[in-house]
PyMOL Python script that loads the backbone (N, CA, C, O; Angstrom):
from pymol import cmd

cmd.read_pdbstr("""\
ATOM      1  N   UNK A   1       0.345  -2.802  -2.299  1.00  0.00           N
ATOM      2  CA  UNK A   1      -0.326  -4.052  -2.595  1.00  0.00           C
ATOM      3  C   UNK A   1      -1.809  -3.872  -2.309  1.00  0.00           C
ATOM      4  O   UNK A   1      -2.221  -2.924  -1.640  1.00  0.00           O
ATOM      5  N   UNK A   2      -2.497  -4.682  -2.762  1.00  0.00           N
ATOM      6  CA  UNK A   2      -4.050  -4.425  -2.780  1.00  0.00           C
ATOM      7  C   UNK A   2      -4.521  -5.704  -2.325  1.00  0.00           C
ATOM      8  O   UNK A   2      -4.144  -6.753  -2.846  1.00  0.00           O
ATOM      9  N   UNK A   3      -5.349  -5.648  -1.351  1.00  0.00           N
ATOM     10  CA  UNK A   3      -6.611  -6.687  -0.767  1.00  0.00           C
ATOM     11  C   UNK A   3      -6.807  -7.791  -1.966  1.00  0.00           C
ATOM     12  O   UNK A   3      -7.373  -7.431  -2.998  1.00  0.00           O
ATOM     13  N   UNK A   4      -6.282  -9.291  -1.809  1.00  0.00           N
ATOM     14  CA  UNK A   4      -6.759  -9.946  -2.500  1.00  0.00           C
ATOM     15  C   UNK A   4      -6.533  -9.909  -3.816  1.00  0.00           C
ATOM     16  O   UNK A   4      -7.239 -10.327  -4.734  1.00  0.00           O
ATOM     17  N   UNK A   5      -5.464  -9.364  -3.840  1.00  0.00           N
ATOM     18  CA  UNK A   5      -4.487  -9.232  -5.542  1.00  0.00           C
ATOM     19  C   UNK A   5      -3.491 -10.203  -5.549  1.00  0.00           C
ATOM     20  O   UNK A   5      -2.883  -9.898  -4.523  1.00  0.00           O
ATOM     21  N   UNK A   6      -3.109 -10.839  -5.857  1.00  0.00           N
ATOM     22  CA  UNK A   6      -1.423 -11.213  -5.822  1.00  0.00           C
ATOM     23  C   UNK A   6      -0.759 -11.058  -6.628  1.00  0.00           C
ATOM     24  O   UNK A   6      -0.957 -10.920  -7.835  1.00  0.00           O
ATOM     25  N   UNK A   7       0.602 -11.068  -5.704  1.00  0.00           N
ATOM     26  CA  UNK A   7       1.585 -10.761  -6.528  1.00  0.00           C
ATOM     27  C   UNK A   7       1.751  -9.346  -7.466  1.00  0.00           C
ATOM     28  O   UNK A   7       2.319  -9.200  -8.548  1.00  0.00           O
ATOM     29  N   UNK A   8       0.872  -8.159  -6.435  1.00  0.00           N
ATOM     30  CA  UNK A   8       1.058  -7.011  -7.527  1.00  0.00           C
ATOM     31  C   UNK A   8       1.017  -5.798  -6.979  1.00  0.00           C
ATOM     32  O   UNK A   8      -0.072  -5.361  -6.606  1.00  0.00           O
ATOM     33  N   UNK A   9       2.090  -5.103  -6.845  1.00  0.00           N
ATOM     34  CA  UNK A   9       2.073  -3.825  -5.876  1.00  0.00           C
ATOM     35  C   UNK A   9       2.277  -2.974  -7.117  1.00  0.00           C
ATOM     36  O   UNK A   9       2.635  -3.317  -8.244  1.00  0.00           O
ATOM     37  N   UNK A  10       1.788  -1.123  -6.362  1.00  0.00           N
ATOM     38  CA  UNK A  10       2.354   0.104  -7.035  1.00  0.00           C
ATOM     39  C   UNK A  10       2.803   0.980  -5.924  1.00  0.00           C
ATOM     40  O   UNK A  10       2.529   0.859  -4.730  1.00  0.00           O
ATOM     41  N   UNK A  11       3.653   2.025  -6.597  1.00  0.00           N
ATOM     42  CA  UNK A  11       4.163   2.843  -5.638  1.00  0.00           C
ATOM     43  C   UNK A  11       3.661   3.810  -5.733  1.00  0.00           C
ATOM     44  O   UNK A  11       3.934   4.258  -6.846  1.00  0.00           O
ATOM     45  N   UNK A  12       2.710   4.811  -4.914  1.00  0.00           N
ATOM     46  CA  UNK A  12       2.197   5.540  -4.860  1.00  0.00           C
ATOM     47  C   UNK A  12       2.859   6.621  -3.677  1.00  0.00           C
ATOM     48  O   UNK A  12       3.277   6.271  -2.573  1.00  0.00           O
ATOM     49  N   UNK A  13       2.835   8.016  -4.215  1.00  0.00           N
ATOM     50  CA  UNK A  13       4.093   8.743  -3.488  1.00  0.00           C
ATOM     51  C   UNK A  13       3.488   9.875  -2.674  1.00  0.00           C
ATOM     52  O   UNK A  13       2.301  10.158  -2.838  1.00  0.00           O
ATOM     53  N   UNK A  14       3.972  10.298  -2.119  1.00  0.00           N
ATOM     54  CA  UNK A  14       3.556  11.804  -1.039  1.00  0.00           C
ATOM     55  C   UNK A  14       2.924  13.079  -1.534  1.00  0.00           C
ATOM     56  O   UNK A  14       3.638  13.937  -2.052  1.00  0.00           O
ATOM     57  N   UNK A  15       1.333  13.292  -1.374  1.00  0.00           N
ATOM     58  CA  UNK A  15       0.741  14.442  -1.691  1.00  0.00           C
ATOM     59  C   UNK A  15       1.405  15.463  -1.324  1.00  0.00           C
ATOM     60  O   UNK A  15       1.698  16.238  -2.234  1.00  0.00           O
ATOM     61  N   UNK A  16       1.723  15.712  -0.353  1.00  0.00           N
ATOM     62  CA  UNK A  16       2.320  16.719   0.719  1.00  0.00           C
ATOM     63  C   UNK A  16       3.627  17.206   0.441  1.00  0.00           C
ATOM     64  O   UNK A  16       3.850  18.390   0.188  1.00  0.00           O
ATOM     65  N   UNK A  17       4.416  16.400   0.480  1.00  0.00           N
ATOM     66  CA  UNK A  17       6.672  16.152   0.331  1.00  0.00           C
ATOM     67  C   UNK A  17       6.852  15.469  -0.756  1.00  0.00           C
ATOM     68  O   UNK A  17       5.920  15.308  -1.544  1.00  0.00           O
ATOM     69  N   UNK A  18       7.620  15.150  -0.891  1.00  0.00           N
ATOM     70  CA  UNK A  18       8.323  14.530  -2.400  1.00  0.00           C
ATOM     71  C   UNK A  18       7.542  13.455  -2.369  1.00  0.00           C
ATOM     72  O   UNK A  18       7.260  12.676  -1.459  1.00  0.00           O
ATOM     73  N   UNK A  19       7.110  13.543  -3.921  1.00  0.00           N
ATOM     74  CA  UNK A  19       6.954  11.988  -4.326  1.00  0.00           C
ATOM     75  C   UNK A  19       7.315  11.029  -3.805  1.00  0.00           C
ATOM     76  O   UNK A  19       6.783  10.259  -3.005  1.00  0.00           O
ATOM     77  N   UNK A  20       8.951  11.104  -4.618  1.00  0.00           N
ATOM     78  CA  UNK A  20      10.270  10.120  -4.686  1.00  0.00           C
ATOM     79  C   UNK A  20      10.369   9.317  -3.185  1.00  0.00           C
ATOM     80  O   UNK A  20      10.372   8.106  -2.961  1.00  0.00           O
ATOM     81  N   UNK A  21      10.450  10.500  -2.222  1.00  0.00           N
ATOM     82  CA  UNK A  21      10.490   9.699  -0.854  1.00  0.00           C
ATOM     83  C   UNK A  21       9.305   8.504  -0.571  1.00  0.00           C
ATOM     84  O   UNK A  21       9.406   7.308  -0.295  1.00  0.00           O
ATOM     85  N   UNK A  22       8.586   9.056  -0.694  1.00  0.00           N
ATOM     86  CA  UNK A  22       7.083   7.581  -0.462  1.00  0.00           C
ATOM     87  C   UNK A  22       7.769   6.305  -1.028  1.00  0.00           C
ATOM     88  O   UNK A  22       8.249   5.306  -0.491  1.00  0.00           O
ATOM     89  N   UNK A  23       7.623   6.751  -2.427  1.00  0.00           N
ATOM     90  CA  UNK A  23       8.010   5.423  -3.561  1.00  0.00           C
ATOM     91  C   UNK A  23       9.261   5.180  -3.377  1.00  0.00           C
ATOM     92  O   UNK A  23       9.383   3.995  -3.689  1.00  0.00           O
ATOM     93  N   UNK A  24      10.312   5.598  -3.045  1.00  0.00           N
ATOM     94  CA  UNK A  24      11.260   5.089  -2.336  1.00  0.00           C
ATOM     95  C   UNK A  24      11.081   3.922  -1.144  1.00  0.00           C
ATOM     96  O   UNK A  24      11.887   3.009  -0.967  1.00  0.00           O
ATOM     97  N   UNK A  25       9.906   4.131  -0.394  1.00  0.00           N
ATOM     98  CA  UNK A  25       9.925   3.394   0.934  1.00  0.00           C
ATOM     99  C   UNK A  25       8.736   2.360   0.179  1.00  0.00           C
ATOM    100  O   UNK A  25       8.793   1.154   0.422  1.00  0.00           O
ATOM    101  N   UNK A  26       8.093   2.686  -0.374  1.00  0.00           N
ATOM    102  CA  UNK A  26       7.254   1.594  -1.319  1.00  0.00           C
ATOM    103  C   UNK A  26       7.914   0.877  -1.570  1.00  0.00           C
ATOM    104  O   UNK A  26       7.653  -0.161  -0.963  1.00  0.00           O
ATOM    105  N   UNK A  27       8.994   0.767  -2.390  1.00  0.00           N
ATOM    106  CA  UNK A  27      10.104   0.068  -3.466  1.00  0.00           C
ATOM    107  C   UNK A  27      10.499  -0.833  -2.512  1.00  0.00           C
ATOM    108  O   UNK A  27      10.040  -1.961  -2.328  1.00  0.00           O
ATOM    109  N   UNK A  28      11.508  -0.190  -1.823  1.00  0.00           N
ATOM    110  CA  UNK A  28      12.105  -0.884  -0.418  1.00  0.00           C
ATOM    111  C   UNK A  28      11.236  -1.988   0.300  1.00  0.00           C
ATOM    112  O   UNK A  28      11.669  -3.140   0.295  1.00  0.00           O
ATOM    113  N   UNK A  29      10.096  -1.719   0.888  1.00  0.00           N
ATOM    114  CA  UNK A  29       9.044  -2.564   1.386  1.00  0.00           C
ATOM    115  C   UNK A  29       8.719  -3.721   0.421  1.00  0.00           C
ATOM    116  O   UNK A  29       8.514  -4.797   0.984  1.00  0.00           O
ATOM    117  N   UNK A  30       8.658  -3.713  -0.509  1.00  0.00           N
ATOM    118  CA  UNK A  30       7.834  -4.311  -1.879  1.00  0.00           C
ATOM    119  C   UNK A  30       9.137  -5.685  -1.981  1.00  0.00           C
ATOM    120  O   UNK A  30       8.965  -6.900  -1.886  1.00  0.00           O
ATOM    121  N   UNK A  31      10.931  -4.583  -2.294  1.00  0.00           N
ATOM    122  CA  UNK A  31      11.885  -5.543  -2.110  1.00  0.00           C
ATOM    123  C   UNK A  31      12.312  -6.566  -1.004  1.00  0.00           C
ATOM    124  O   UNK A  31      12.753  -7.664  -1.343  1.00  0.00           O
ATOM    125  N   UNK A  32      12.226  -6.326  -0.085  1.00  0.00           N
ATOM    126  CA  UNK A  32      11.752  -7.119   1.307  1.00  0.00           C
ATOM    127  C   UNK A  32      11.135  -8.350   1.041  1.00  0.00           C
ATOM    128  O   UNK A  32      11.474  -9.528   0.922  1.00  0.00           O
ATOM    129  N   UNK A  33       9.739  -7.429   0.969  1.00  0.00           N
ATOM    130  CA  UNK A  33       8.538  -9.415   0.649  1.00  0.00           C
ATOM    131  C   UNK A  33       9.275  -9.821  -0.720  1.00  0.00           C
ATOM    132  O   UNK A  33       9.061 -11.033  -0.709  1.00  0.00           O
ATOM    133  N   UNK A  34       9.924  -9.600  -1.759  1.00  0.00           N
ATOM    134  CA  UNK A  34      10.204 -10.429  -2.695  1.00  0.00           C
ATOM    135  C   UNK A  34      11.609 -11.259  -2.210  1.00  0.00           C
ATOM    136  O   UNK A  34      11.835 -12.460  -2.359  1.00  0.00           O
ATOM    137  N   UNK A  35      12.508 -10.197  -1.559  1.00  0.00           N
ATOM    138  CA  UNK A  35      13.657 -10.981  -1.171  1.00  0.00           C
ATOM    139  C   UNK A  35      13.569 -12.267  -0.220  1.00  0.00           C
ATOM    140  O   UNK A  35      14.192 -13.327  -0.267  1.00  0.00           O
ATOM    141  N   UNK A  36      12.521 -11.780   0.711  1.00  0.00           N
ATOM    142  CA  UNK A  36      11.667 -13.113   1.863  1.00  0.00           C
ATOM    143  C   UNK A  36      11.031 -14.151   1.088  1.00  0.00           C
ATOM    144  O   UNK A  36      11.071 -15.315   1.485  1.00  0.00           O
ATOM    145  N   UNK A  37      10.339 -13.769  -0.187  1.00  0.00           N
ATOM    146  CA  UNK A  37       9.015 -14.830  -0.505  1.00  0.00           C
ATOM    147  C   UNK A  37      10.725 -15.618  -1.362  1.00  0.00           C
ATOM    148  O   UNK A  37      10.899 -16.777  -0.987  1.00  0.00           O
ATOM    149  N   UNK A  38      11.589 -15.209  -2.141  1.00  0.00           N
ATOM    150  CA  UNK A  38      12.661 -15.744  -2.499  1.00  0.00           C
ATOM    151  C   UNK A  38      13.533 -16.593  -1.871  1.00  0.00           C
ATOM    152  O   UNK A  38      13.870 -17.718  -2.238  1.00  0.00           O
ATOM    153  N   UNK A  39      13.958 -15.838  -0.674  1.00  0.00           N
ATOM    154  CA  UNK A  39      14.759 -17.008   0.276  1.00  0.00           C
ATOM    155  C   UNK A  39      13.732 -18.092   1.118  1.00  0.00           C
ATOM    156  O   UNK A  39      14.239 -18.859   1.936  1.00  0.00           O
ATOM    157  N   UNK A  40      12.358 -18.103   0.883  1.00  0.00           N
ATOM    158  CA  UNK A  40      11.435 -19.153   1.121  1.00  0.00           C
ATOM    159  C   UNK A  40      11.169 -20.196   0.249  1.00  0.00           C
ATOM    160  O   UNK A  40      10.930 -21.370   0.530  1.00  0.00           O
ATOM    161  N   UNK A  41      11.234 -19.653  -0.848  1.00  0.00           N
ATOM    162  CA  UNK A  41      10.454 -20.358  -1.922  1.00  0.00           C
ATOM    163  C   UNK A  41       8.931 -20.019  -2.369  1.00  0.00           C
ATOM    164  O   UNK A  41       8.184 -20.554  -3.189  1.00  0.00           O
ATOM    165  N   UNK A  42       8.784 -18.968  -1.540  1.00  0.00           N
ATOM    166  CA  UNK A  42       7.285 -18.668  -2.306  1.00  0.00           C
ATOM    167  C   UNK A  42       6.979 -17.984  -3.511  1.00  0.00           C
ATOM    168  O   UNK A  42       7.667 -17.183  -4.144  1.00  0.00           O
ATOM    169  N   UNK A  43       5.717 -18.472  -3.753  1.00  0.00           N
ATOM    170  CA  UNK A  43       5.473 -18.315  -5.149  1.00  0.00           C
ATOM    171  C   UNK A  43       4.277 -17.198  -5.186  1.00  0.00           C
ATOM    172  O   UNK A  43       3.906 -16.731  -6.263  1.00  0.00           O
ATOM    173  N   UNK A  44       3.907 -16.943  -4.389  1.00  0.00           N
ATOM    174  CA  UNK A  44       2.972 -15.804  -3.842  1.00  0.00           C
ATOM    175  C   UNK A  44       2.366 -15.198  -2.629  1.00  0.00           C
ATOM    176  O   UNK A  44       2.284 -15.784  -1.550  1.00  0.00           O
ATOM    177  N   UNK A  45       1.931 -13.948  -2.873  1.00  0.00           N
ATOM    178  CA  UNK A  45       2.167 -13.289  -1.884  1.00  0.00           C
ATOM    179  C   UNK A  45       0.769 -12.677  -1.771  1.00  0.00           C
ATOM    180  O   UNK A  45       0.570 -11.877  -2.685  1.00  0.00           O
ATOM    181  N   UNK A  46      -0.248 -12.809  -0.937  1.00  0.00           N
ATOM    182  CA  UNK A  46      -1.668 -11.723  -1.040  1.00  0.00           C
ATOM    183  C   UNK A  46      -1.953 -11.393   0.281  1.00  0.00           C
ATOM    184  O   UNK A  46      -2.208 -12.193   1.181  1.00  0.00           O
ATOM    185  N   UNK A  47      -1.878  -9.703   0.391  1.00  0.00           N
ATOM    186  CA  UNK A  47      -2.466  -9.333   1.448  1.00  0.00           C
ATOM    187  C   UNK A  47      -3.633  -9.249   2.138  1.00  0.00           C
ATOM    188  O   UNK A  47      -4.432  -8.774   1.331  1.00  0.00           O
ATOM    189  N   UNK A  48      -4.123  -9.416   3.050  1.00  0.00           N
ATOM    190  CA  UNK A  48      -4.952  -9.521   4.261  1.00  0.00           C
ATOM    191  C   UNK A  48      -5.282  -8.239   4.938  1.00  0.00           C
ATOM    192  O   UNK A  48      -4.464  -7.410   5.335  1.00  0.00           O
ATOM    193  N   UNK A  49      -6.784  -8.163   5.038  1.00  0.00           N
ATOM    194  CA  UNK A  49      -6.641  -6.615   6.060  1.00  0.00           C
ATOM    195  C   UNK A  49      -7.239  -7.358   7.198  1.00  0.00           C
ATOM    196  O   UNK A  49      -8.297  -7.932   6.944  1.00  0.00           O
ATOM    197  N   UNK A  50      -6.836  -7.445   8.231  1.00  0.00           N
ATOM    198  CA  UNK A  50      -7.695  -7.559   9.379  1.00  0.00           C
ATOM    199  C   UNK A  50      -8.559  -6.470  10.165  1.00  0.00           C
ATOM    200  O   UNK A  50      -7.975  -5.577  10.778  1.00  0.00           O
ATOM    201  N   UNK A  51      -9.853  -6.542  10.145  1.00  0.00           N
ATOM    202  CA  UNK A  51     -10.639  -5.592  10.757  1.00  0.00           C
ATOM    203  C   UNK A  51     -10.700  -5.392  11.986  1.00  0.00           C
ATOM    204  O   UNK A  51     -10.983  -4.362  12.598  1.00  0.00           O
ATOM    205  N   UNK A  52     -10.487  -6.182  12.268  1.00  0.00           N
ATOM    206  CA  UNK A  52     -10.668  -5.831  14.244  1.00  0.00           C
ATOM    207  C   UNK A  52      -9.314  -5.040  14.233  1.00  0.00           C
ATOM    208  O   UNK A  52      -9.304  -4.226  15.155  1.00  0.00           O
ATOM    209  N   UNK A  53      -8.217  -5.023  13.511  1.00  0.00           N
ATOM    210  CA  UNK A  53      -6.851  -4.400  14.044  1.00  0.00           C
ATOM    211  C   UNK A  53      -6.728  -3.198  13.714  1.00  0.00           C
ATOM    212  O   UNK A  53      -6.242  -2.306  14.409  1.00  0.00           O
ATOM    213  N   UNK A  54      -7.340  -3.071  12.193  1.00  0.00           N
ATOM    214  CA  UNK A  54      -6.930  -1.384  12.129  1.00  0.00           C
ATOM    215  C   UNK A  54      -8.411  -0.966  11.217  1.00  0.00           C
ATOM    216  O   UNK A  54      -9.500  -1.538  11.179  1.00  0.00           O
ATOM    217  N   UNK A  55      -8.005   0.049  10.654  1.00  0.00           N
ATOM    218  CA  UNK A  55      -9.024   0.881  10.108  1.00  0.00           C
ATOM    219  C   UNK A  55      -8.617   1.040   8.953  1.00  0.00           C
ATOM    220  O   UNK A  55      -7.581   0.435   8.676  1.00  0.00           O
ATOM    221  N   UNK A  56      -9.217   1.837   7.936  1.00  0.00           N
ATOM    222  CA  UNK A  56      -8.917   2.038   6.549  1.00  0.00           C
ATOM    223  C   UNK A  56      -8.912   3.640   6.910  1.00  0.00           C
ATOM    224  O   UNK A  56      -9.546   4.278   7.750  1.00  0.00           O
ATOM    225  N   UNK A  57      -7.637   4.149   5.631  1.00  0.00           N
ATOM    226  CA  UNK A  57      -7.715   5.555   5.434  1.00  0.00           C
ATOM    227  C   UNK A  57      -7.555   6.069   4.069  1.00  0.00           C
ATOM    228  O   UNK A  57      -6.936   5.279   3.358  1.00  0.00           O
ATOM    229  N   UNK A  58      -7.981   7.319   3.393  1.00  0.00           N
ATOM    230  CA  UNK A  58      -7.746   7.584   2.053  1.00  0.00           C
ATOM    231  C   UNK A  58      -6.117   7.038   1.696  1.00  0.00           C
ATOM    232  O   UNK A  58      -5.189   6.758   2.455  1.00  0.00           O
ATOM    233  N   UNK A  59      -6.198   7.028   0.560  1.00  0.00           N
ATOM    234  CA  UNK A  59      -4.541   7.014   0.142  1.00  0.00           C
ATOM    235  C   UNK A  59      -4.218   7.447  -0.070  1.00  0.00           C
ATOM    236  O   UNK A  59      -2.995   7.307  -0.049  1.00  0.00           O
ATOM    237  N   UNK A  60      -4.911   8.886  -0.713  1.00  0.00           N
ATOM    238  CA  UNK A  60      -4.586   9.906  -1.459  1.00  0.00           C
ATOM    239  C   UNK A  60      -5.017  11.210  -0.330  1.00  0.00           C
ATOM    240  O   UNK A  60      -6.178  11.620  -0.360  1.00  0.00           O
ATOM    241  N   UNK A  61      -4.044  11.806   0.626  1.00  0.00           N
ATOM    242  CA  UNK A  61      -4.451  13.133   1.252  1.00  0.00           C
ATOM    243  C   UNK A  61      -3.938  14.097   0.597  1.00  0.00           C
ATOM    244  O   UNK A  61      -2.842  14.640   0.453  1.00  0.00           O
ATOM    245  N   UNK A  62      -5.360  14.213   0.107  1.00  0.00           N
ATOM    246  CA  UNK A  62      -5.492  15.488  -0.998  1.00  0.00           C
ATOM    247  C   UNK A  62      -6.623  16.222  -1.328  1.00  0.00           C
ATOM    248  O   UNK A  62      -7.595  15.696  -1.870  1.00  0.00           O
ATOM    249  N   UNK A  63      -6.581  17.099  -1.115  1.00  0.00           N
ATOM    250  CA  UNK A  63      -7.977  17.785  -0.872  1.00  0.00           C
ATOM    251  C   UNK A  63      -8.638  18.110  -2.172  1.00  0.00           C
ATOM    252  O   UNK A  63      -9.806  18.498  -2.171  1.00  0.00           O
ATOM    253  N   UNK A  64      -7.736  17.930  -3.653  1.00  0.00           N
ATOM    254  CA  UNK A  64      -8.464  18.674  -4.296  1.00  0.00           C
ATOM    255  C   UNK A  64      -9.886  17.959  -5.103  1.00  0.00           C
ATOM    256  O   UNK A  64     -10.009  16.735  -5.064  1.00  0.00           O
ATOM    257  N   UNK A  65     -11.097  18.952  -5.940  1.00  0.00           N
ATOM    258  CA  UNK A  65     -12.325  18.028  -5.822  1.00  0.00           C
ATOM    259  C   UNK A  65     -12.462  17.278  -6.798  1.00  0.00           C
ATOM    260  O   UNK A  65     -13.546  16.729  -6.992  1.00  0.00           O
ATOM    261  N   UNK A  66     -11.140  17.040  -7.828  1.00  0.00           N
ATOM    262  CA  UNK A  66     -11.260  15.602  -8.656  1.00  0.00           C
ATOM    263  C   UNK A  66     -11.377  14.087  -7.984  1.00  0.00           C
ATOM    264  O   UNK A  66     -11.999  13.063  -8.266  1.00  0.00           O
ATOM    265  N   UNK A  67     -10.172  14.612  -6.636  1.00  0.00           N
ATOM    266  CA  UNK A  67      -9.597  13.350  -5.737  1.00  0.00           C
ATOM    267  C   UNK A  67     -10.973  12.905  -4.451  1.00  0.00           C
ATOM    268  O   UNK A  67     -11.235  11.728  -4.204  1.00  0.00           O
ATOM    269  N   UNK A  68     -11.801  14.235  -3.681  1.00  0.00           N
ATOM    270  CA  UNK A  68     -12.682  13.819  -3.337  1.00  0.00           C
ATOM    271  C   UNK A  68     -13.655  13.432  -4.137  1.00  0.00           C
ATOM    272  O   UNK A  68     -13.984  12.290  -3.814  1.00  0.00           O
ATOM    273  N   UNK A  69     -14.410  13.913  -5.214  1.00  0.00           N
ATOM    274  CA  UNK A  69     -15.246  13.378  -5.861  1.00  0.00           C
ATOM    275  C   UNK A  69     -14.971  11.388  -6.331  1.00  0.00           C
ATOM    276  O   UNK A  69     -15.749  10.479  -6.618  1.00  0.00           O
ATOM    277  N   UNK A  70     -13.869  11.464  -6.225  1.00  0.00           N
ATOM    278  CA  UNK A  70     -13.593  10.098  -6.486  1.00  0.00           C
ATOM    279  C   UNK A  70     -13.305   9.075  -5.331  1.00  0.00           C
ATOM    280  O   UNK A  70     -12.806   7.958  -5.463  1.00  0.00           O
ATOM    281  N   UNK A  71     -13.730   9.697  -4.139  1.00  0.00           N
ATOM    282  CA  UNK A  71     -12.681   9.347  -2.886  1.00  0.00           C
ATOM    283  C   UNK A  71     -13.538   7.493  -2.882  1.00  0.00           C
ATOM    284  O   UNK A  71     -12.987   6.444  -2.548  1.00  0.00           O
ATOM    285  N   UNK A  72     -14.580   7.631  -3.236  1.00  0.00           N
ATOM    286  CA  UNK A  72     -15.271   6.409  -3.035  1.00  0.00           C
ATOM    287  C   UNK A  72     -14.981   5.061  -4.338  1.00  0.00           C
ATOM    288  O   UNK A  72     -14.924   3.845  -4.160  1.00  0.00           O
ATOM    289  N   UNK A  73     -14.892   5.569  -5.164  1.00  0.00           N
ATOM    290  CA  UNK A  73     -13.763   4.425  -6.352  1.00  0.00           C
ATOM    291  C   UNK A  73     -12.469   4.342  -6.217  1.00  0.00           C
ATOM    292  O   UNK A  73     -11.941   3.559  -7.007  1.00  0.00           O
ATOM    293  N   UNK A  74     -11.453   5.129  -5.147  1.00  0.00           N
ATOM    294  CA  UNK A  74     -10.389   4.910  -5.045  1.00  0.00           C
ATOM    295  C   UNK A  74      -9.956   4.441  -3.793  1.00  0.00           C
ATOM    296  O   UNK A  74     -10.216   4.893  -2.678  1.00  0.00           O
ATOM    297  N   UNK A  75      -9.029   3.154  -4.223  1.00  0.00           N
ATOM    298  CA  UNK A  75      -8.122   2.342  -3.161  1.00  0.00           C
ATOM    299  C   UNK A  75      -8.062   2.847  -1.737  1.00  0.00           C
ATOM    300  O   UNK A  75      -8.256   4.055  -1.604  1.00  0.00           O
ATOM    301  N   UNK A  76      -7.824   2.119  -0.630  1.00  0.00           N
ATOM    302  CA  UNK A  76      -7.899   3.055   0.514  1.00  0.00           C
ATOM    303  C   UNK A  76      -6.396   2.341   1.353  1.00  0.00           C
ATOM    304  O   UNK A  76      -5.754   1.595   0.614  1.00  0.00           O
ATOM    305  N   UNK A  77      -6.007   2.463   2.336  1.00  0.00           N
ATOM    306  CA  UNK A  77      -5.003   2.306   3.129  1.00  0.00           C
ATOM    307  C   UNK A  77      -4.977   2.243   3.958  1.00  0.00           C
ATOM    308  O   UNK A  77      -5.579   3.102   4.601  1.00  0.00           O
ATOM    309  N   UNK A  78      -4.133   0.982   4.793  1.00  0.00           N
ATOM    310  CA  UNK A  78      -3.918   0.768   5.997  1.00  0.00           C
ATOM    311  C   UNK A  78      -4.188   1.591   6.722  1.00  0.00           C
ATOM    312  O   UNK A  78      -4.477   2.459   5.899  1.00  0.00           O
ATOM    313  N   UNK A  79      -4.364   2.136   7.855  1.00  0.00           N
ATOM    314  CA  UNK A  79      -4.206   3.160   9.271  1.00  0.00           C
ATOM    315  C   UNK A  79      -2.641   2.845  10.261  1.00  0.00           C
ATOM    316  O   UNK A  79      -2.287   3.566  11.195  1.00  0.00           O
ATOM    317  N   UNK A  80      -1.987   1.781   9.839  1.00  0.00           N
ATOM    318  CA  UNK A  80      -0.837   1.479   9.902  1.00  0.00           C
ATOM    319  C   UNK A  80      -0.092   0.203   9.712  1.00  0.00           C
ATOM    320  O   UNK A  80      -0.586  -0.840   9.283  1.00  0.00           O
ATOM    321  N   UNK A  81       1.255   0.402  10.104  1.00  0.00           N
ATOM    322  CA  UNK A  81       1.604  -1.370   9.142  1.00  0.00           C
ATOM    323  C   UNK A  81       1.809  -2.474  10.346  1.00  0.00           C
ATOM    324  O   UNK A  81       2.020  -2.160  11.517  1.00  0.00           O
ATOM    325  N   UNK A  82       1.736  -3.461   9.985  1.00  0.00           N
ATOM    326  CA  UNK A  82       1.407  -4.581  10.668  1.00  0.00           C
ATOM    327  C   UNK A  82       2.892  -4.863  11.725  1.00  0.00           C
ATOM    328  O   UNK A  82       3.085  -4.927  12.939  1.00  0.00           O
ATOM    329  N   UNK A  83       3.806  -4.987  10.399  1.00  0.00           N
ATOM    330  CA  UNK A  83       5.105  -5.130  11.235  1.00  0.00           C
ATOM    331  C   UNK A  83       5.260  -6.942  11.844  1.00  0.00           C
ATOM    332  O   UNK A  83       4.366  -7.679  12.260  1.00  0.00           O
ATOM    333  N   UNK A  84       6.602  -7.190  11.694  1.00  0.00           N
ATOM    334  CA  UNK A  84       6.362  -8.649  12.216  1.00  0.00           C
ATOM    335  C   UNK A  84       7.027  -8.634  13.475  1.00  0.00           C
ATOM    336  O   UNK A  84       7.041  -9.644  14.178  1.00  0.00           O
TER     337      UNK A  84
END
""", "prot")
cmd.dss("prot")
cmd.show_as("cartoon", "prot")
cmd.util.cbc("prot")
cmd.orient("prot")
């Protein structure tokens, strides 16, 4: 999910290990807030970063120099998850 989007996630998967596994736990996470915003009644959903709590990190750990050259137009990521 992205800062101030709603209602719109992607699954983005593991530079390192399998894809599949990331976007697996993407999917899963993603089904959660829909199954919650469902048994609520909500009609939307937009995430929040709080600054004092965490930090931002690439999303993409990947060294190669298409991905740094771009590191500054591309999306960035939690430093970890909030958790309720």
């Amino acid at each position: 999910m992205f800062l101030d989007i709603p209602n719109f996630a992607v699954a983005i998967g593991y530079t390192n290990s399998s894809w599949t596994l990331k976007c697996d736990l993407n999917c899963d996470y993603v089904t959660k807030i829909l199954n919650y915003m469902d048994k609520h009644r909500y009609a939307v959903c937009t995430p929040i970063f709080d600054k004092s709590k965490f930090t931002s990190q690439p999303l993409l750990d990947f060294d190669a120099g298409y991905i740094l050259r771009a590191k500054d137009a591309l999306p960035r990521q939690g430093s970890k998850h909030r958790g309720r």
